[in-house]
Rosetta silent file (secondary structure, phi, psi, omega in degrees, C-alpha in Angstrom):
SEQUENCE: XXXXXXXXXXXXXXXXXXXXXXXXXXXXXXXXXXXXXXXXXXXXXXXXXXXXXXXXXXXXXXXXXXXXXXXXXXXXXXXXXXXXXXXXXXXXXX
SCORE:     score description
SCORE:     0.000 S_00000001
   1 L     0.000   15.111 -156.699  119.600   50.753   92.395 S_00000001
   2 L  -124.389  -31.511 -170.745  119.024   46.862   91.475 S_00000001
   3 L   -90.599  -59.466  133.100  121.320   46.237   93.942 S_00000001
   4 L   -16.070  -95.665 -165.649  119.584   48.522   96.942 S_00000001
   5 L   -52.962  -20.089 -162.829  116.255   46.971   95.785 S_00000001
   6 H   -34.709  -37.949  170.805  117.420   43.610   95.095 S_00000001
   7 H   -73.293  -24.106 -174.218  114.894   41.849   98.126 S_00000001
   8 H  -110.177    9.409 -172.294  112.166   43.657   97.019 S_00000001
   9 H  -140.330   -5.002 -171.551  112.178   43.286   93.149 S_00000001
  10 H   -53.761  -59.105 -152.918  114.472   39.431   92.610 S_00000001
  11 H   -71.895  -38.263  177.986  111.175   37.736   91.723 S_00000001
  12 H  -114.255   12.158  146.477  110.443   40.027   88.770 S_00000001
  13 H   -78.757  -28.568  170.955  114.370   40.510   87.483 S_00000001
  14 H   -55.162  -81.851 -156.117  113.808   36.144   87.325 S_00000001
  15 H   -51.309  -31.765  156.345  111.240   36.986   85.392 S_00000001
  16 H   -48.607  -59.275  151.485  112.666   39.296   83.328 S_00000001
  17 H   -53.757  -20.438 -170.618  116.119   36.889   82.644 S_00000001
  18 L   -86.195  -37.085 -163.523  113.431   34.246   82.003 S_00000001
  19 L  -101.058   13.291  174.885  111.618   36.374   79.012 S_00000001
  20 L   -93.984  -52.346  152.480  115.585   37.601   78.275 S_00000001
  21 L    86.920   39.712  154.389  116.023   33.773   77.536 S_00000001
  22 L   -58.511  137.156  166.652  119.237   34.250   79.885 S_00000001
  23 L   -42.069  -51.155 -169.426  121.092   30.980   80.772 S_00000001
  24 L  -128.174  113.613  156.332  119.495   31.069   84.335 S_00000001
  25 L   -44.616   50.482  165.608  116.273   32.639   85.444 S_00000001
  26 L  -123.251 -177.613  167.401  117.376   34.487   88.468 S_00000001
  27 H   -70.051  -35.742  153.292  118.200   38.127   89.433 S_00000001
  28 H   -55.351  -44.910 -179.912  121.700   37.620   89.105 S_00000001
  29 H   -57.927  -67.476  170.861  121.594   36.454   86.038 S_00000001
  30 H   -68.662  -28.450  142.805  119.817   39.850   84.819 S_00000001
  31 H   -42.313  -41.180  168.523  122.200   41.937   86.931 S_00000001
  32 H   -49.852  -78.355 -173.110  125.211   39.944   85.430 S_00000001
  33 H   -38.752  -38.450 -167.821  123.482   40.820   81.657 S_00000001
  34 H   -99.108   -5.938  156.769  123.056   44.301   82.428 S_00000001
  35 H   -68.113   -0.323  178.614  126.640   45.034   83.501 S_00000001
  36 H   -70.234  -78.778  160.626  127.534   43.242   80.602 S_00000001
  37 H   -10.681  -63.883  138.608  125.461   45.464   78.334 S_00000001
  38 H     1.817  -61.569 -171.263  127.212   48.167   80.382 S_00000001
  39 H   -78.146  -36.623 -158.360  130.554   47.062   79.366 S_00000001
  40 H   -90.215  -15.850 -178.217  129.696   46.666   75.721 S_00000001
  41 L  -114.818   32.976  161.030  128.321   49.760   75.058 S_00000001
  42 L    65.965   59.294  141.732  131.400   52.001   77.171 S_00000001
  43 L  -106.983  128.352 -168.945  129.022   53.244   80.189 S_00000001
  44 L   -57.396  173.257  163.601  131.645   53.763   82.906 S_00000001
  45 L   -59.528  -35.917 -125.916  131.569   52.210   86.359 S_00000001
  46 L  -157.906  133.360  161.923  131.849   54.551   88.405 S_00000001
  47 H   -76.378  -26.553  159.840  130.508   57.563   88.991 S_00000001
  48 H   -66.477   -6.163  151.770  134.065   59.167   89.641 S_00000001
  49 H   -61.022  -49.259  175.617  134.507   57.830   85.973 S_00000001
  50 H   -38.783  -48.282  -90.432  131.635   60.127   85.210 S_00000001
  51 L    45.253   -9.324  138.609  133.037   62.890   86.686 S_00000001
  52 L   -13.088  101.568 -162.506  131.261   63.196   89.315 S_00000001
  53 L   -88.987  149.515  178.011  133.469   64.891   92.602 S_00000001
  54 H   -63.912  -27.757   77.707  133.176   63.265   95.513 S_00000001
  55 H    47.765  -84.725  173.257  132.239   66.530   97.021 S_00000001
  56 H   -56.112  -25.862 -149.343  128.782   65.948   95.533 S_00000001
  57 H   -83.063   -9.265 -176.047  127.426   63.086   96.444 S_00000001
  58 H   -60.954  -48.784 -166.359  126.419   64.703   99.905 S_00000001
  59 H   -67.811  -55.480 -165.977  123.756   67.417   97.730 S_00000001
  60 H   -47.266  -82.764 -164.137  122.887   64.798   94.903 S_00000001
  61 H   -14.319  -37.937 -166.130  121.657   62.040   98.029 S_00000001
  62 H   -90.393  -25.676  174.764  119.230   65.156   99.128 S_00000001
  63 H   -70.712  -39.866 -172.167  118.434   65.934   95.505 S_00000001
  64 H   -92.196    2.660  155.474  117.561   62.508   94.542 S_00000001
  65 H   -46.695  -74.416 -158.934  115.548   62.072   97.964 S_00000001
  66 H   -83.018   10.580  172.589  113.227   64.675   97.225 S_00000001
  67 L   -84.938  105.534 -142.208  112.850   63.756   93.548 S_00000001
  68 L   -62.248   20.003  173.847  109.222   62.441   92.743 S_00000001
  69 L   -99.082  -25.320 -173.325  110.426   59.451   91.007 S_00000001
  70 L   -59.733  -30.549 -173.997  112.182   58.476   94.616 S_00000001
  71 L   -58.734  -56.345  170.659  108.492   57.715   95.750 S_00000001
  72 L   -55.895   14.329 -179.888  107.861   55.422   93.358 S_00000001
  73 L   -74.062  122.768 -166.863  110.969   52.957   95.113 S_00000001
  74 L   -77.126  -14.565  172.826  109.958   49.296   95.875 S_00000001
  75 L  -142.746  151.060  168.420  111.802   50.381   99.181 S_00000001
  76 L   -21.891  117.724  176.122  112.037   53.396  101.563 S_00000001
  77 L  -125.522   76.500  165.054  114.346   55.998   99.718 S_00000001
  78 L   -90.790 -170.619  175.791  115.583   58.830  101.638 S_00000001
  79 H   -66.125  -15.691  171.353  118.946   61.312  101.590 S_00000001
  80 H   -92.224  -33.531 -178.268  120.745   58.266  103.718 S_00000001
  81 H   -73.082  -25.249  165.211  119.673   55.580  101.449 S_00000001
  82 H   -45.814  -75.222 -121.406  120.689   58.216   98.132 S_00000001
  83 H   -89.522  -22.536  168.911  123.831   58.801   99.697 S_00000001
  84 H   -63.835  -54.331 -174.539  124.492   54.780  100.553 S_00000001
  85 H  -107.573   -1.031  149.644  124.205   54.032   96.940 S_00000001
  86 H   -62.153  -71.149 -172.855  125.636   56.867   95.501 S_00000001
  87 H   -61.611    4.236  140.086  128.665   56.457   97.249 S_00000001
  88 H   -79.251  -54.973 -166.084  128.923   52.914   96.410 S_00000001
  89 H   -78.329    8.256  131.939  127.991   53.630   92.804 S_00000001
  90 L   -32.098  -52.633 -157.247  131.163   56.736   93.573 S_00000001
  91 L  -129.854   11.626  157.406  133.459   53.804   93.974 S_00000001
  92 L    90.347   44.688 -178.615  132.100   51.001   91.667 S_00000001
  93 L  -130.858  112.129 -179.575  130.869   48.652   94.391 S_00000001
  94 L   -44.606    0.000    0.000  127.122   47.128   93.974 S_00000001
């Protein structure tokens, strides 16, 4: 999702890496940190690491569409944009 939002939220992950007291105040920088984080404490990559079947990602997209947290999205979030980054986070790709 950081990656999907990334144009609408980089000015307050900088901020965030800034009060993180990250090497570089940008949004990279706090993206970088939290796959790091990621790595160190063994959360997979991938949602086909999850288990997650591929199979799925068609329902979940419409599930996490209509799910009242989707509203609250710094950008338009519907069942194509679910299913755009589910199936990128499905194969590990930001």
């Amino acid at each position: 999702m950081l990656t999907f939002n990334m144009d609408a939220i980089a000015p307050r992950l900088a901020r965030a890496s800034a009060v993180l007291g990250l090497p570089a105040s940008t949004a990279d920088a706090f993206l970088q940190w939290i796959l790091d984080l990621r790595a160190a404490i063994g959360i997979p990559h991938t949602l086909r690491e999850l288990g997650v079947p591929a199979a799925n990602l068609s329902v979940l997209s419409v599930a996490a569409a209509a799910d009242p947290s989707a509203g609250g999205n710094p950008l338009p979030f519907d069942a194509e944009a679910a299913h755009t980054v589910l199936e990128r986070a499905f194969h590990g790709r930001l």
